[in-house]
MARSE-746481 format. One line per 2 residues: number of its first residue (from 0); their letters; for each residue z, x, y of N, C-alpha, C. Coordinates in steps of 0.2 Angstrom, whole numbers, plus 5000, padded with zeros to 4 digits. Layout:
NUM = A = Z X Y Z X Y Z X Y | ...
This chain:
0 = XX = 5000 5004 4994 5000 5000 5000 5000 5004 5006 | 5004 5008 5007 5004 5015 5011 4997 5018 5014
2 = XX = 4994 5020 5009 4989 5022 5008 4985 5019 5011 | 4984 5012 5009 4978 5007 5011 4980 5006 5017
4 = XX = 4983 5002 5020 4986 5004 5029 4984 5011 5034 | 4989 5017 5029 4985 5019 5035 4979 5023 5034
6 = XX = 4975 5020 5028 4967 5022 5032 4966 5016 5034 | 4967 5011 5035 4964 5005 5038 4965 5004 5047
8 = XX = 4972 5009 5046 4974 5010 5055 4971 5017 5057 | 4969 5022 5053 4967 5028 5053 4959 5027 5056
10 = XX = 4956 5021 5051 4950 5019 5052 4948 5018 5060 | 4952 5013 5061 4952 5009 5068 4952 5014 5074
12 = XX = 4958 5019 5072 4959 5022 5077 4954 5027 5079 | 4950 5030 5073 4945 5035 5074 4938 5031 5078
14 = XX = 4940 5026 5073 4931 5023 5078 4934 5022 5087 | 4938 5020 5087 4940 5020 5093 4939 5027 5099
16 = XX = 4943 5030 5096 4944 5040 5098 4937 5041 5098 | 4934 5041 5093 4927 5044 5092 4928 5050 5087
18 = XX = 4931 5049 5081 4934 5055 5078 4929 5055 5074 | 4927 5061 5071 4924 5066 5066 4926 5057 5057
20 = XX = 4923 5058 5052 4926 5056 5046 4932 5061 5044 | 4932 5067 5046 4936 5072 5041 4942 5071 5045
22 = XX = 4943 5070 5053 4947 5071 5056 4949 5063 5057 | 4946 5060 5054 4951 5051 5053 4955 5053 5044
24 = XX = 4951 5056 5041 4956 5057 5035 4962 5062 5034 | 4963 5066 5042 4968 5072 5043 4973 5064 5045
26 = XX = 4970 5061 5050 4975 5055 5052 4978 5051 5046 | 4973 5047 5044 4974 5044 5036 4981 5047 5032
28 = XX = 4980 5051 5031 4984 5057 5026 4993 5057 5030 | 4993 5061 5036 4996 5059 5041 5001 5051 5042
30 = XX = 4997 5047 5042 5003 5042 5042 5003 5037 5036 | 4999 5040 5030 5001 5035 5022 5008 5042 5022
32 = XX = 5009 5046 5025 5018 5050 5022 5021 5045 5026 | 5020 5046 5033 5024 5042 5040 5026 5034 5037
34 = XX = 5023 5032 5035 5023 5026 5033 5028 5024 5026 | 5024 5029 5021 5028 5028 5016 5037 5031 5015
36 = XX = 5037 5035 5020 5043 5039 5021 5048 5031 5023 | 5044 5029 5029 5049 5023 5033 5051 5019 5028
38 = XX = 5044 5017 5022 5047 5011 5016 5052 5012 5013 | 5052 5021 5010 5058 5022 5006 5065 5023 5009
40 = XX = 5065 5023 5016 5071 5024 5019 5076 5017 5019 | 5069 5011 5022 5071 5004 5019 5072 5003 5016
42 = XX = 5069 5004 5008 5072 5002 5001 5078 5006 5000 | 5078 5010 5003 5087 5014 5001 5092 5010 5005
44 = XX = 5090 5008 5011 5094 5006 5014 5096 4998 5013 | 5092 4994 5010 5091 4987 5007 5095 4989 5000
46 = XX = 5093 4993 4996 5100 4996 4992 5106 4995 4989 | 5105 5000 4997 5113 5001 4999 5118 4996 5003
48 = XX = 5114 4988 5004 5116 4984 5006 5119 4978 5002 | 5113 4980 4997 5115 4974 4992 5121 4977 4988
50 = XX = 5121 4982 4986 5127 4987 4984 5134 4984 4988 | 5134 4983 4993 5139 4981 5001 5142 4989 5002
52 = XX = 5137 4993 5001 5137 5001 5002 5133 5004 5008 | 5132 5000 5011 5127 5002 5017 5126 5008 5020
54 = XX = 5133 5008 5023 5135 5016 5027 5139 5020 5025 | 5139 5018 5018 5138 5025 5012 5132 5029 5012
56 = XX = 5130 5021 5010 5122 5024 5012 5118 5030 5016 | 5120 5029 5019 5119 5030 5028 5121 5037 5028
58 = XX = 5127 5038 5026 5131 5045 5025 5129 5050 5020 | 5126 5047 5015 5124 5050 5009 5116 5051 5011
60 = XX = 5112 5049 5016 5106 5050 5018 5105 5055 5021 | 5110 5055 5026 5111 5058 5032 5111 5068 5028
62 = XX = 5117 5067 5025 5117 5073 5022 5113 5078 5017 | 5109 5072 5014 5106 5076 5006 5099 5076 5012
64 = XX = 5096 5071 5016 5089 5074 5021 5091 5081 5024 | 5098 5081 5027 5098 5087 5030 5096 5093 5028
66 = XX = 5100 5093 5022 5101 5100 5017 5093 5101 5015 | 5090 5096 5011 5083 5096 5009 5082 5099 5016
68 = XX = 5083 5099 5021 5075 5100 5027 5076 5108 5028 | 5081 5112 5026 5084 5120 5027 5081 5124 5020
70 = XX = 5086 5116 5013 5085 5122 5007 5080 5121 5004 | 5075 5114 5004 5071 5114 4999 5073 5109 4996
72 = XX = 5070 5107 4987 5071 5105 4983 5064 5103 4978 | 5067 5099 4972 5063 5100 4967 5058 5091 4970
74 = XX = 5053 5093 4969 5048 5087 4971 5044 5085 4965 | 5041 5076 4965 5036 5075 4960 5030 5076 4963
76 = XX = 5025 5076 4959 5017 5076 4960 5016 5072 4964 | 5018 5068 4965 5015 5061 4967 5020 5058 4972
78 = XX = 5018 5054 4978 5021 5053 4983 5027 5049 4981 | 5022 5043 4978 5025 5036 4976 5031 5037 4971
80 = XX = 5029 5045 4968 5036 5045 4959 5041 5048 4965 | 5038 5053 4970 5047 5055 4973 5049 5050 4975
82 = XX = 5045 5043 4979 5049 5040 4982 5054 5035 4977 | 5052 5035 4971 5055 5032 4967 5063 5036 4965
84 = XX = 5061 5040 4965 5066 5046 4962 5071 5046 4966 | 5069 5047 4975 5074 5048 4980 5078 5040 4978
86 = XX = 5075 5035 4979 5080 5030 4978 5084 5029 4973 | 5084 5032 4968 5087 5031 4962 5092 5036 4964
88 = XX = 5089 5042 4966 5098 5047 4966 5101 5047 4972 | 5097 5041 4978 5103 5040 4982 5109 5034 4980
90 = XX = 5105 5029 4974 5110 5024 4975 5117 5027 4967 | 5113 5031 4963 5117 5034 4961 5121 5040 4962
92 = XX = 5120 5043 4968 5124 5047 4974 5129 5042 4975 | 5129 5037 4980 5131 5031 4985 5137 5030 4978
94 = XX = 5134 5025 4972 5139 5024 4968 5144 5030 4964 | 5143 5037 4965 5147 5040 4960 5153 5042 4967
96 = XX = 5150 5044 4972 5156 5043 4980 5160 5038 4979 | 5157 5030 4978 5161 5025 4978 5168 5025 4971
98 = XX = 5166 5031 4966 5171 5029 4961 5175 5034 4962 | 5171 5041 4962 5176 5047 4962 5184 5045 4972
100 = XX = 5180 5039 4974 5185 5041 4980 5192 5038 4978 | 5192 5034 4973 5196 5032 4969 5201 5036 4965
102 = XX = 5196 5038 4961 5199 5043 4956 5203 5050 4957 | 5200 5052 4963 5202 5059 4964 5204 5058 4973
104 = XX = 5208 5063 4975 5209 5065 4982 5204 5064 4987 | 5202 5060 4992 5194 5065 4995 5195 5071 4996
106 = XX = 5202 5076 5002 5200 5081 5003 5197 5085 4996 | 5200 5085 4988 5199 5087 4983 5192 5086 4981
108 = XX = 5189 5079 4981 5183 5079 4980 5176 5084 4985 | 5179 5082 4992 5175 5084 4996 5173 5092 4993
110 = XX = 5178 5098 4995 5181 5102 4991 5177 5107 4988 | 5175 5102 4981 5172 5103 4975 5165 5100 4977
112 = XX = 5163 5097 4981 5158 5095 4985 5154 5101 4988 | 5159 5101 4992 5155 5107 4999 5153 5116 4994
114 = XX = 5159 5116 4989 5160 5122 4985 5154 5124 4983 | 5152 5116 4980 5146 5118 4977 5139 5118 4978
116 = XX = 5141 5115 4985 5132 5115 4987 5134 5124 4990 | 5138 5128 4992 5137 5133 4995 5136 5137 4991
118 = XX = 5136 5136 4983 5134 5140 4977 5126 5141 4977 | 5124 5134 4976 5116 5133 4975 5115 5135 4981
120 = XX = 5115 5133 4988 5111 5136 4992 5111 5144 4991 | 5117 5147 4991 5119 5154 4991 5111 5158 4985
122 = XX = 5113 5153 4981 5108 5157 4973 5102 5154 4976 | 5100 5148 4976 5095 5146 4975 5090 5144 4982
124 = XX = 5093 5144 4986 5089 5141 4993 5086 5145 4998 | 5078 5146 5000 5075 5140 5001 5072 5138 4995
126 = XX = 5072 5133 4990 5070 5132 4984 5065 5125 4983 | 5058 5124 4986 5054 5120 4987 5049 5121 4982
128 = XX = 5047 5114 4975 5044 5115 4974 5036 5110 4975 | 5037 5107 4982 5030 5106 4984 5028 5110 4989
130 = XX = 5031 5115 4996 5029 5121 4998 5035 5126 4998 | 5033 5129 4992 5037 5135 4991 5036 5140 4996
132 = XX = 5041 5145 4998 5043 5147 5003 5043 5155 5001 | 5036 5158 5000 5038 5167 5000 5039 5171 5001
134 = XX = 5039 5172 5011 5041 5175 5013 5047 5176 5012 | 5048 5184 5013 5055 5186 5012 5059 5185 5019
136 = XX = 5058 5186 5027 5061 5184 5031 5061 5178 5033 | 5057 5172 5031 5058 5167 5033 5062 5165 5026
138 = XX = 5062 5165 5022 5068 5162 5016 5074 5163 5017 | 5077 5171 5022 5083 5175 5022 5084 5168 5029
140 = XX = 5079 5168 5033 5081 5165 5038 5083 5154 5037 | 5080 5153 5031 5079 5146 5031 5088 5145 5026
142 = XX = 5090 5152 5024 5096 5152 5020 5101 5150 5025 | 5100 5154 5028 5106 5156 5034 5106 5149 5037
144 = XX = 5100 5149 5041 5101 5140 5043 5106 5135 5039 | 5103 5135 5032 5105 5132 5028 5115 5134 5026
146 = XX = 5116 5136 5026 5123 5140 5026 5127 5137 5032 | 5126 5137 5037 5127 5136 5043 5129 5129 5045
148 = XX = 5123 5127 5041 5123 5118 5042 5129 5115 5038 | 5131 5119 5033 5136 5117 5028 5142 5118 5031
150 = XX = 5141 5124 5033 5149 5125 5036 5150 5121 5042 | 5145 5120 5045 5145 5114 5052 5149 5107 5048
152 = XX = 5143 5104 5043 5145 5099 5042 5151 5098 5036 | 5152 5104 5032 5159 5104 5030 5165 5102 5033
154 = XX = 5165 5106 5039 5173 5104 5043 5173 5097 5046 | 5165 5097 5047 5165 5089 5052 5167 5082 5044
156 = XX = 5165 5084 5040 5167 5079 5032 5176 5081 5033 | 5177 5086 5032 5184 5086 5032 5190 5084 5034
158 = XX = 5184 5081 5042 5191 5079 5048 5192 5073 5044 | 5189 5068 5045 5191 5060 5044 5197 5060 5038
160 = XX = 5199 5065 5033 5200 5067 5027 5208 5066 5029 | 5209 5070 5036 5217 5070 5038 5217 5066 5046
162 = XX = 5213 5065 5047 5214 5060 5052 5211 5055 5054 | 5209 5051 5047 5203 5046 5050 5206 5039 5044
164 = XX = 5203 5034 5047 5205 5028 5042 5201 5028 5033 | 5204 5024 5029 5202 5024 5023 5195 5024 5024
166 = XX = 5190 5019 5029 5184 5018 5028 5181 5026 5031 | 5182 5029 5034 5181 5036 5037 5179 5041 5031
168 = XX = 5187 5040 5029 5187 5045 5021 5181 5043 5017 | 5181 5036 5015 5175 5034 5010 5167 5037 5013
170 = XX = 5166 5038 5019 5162 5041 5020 5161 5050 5021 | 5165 5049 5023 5166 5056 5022 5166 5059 5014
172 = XX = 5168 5054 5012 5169 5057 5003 5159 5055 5001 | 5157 5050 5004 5148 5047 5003 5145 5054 5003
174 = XX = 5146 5057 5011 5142 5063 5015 5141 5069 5009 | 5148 5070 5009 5150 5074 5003 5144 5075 4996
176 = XX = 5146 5068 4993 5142 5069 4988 5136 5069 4988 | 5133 5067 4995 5126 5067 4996 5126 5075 4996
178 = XX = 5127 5080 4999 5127 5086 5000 5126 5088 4993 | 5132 5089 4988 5130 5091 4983 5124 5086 4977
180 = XX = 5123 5082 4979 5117 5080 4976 5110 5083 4980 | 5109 5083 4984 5105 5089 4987 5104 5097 4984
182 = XX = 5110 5100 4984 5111 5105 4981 5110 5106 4973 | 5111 5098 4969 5109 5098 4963 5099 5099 4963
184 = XX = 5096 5096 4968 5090 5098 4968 5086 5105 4969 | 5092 5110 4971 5091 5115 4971 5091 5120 4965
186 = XX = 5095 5119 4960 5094 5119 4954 5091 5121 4949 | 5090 5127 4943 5084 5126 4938 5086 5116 4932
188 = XX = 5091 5115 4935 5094 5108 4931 5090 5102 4935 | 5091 5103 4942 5088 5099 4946 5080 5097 4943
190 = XX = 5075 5104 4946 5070 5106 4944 5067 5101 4937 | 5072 5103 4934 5071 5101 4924 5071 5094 4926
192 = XX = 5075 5090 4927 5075 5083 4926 5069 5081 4932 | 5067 5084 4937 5064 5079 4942 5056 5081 4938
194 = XX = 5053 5087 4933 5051 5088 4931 5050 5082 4927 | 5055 5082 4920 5054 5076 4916 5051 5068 4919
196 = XX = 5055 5069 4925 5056 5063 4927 5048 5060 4929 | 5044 5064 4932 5039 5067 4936 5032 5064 4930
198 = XX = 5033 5070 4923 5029 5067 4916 5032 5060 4915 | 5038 5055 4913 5037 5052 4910 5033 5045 4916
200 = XX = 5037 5046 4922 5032 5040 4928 5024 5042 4926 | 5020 5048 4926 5014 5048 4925 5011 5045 4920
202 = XX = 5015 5045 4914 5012 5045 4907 5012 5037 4907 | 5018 5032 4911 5018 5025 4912 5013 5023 4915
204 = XX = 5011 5026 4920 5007 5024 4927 5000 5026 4925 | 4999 5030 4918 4991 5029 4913 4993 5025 4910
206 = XX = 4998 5025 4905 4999 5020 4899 4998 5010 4901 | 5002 5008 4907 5001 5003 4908 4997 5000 4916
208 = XX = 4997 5005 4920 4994 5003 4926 4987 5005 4928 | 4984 5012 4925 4977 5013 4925 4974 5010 4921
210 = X = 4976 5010 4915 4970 5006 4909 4968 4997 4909
């Protein structure tokens, strides 16, 4: 759907500009992400509402986008399988926040959170497998960014922990888990699964959708 939209506004706009074909398919291309990006952020967040998780939600977004934009992460072939994939690990992010806040301390959990994305980043980041990254100073550069943002947002998860209300902490505790499921996509484990996950949506999407 994505796709068909924005070549159809990619269409429009080009006859109108007076664009080249190849330079309405750089637009094309261009807003089928813009667009599909918007849809998945909606379906994450329609979600995270029927879940009555919203701004769990929200918190769990906020911190697994970030991290992905410094470390990288393990991506599928195909636009439509990430966005499936993103949705699924955020509302099971979203839910594993909502039980461990129960179960465990937040400061403890968060903790064991931050500990561990600072591992993966440490070893693994920047670690993209749709633009790999191999320069060696822009990687040493995209790490440290990436490092930084953790210690920033570590202490800023932290606060609510000792001075915020129950609903503060649960986010707080959301953010958290977003971080290190981010971090889990850093991963050669991350990788493994988003791989399988990657085959088995293709082998569906021949089996029952092309034929």
């Amino acid at each position: 759907m994505a796709r068909y939209i924005g070549h159809n506004i990619a269409d429009r706009i080009g006859r109108l500009a007076g664009l080249a074909a190849e330079d309405r398919e750089v637009v094309a291309y261009g807003l089928e992400y813009l667009l599909s990006g918007m849809l998945v952020l909606a379906l994450m967040l329609l979600a995270g509402l029927a879940l009555n998780l919203f701004w769990e939600t929200v918190a769990v977004l906020c911190c697994w986008g970030l991290l992905r934009q410094f470390a990288g992460g393990a991506h599928c072939t195909a636009l439509w399988r990430c966005a499936v994939a993103n949705i699924i690990g955020i509302v099971i992010a979203t839910s594993i926040a909502k039980v461990f806040s129960i179960l465990i301390e937040p400061a403890a959990w968060i903790a064991i959170c931050i500990a561990w994305a600072f591992f993966a980043v440490w070893i693994w980041a920047p670690n993209n497998s749709e633009r790999p990254v191999y320069d060696l100073r822009q990687r040493s550069r995209l790490r440290k960014w990436a490092l930084g943002l953790l210690l920033f947002m570590g202490a800023a998860l932290f606060y609510p922990v000792f001075s915020g209300t129950e609903k503060l902490q649960l986010l707080a505790v959301s953010g958290a888990t977003g971080l290190a499921a981010g971090a889990l996509m850093l991963s050669p484990l991350g990788f493994l699964f988003i791989g399988r996950f990657d085959e088995t949506m293709q082998y569906l999407q021949h089996r029952y959708i092309s034929y």
